[in-house]
C-alpha positions as CSV (number, residue, x, y, z in Angstrom):
1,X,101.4,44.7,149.1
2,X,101.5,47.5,151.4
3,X,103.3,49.6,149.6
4,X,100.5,49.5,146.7
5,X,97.3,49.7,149.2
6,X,99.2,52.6,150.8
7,X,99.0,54.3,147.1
8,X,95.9,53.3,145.8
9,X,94.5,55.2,149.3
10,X,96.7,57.9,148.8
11,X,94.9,58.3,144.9
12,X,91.3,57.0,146.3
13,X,92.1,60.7,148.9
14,X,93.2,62.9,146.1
15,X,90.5,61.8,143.7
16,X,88.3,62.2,146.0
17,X,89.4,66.0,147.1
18,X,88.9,66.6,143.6
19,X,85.6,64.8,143.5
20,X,83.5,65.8,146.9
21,X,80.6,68.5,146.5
22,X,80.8,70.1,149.6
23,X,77.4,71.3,151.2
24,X,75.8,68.5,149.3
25,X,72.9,66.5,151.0
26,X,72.4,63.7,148.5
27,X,74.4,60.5,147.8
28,X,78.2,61.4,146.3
29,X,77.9,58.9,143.5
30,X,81.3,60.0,142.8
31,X,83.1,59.4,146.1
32,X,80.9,56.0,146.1
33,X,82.4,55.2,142.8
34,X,86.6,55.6,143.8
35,X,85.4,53.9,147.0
36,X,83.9,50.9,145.1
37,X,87.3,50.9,142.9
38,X,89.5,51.1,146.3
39,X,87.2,47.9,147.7
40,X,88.0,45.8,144.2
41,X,91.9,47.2,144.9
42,X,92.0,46.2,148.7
43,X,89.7,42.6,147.7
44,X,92.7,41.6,145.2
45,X,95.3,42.0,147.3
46,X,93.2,40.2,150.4
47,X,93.0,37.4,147.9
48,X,96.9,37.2,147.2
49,X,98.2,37.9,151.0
50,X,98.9,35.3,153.4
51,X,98.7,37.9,156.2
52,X,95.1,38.9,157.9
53,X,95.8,43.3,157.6
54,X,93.9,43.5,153.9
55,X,91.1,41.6,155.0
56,X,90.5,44.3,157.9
57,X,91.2,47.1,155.0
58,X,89.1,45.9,152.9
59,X,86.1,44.7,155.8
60,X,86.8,48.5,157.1
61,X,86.3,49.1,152.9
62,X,83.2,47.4,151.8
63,X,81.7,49.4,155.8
64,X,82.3,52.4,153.4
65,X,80.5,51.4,150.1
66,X,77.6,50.0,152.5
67,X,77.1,53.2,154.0
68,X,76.9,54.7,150.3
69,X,74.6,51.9,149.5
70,X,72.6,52.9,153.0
71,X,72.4,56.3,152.1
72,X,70.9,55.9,148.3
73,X,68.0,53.7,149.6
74,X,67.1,55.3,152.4
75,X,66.7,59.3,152.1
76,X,66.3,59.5,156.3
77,X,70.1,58.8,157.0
78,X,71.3,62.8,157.7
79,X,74.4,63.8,156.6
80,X,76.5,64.2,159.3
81,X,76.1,60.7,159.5
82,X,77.0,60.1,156.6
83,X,80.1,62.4,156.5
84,X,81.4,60.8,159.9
85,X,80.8,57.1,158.7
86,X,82.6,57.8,155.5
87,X,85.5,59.5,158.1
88,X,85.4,56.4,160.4
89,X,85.7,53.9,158.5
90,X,88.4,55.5,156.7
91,X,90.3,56.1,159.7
92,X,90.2,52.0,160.4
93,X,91.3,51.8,156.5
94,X,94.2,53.7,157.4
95,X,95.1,52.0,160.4
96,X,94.7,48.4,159.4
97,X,97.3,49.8,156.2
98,X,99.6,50.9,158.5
99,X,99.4,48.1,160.8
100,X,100.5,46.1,157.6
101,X,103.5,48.5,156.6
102,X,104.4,48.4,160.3
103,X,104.5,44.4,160.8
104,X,106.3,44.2,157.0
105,X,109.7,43.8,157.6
106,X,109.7,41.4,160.6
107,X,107.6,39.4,158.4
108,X,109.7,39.4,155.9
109,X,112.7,39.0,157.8
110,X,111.0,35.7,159.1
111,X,110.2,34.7,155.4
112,X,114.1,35.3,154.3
113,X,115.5,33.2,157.3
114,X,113.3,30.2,156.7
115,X,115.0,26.9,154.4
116,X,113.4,27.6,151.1
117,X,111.2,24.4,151.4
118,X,109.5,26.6,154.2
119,X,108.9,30.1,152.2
120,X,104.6,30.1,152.4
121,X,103.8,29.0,148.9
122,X,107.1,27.4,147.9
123,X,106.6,23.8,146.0
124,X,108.7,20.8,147.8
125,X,111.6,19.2,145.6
């Protein structure tokens, strides 16, 4: 799970180097776009995770498509705050992933040294 929100962030980044119109004082319908498709990727695995990290990454997430949203109703939001929203809340992306990659293999440690019957999900017998 980490491994995969750690890459779709990584492509959400690069698509949106590619994407960004710099000096541009309007919405980035573009940026809001991968953002939206990074919340739906960072919402799926929050819904198949036992642990609490994707549901700060993708809180931290859906702070990111509301400031879009903010931005395209109301024309008085400047950009700079914009811009250091967008930077913020990616920063807290970023760190609740690597929280997640960082905890990983003493969670799975304690997974692998439970009795099977105890593995989170397993069915009795």
């Amino acid at each position: 799970m980490e491994r995969l929100a750690a890459a779709g962030y990584l492509a959400a980044w690069a698509l949106t180097l590619v994407a960004f119109r710099a000096g541009a004082r309007d919405i980035q319908w573009s940026v809001m776009i991968i953002d939206v498709a990074l919340l739906g990727l960072l919402f799926g695995i929050a819904l198949k995770s036992r642990r609490y990290w994707p549901l700060f990454s993708g809180a931290f997430q859906l702070l990111a498509v509301a400031t879009h949203v903010a931005v395209a109703l109301d024309s008085g939001v400047s950009g700079w705050a914009y811009q250091t929203a967008g930077i913020i809340w990616g920063y807290l992306v970023i760190a609740a992933i690597g929280y997640g990659a960082w905890t990983a293999p003493r969670r799975y440690a304690e997974i692998e040294a439970m009795p099977d019957s105890d593995v989170p999900g397993a069915t009795r017998r």
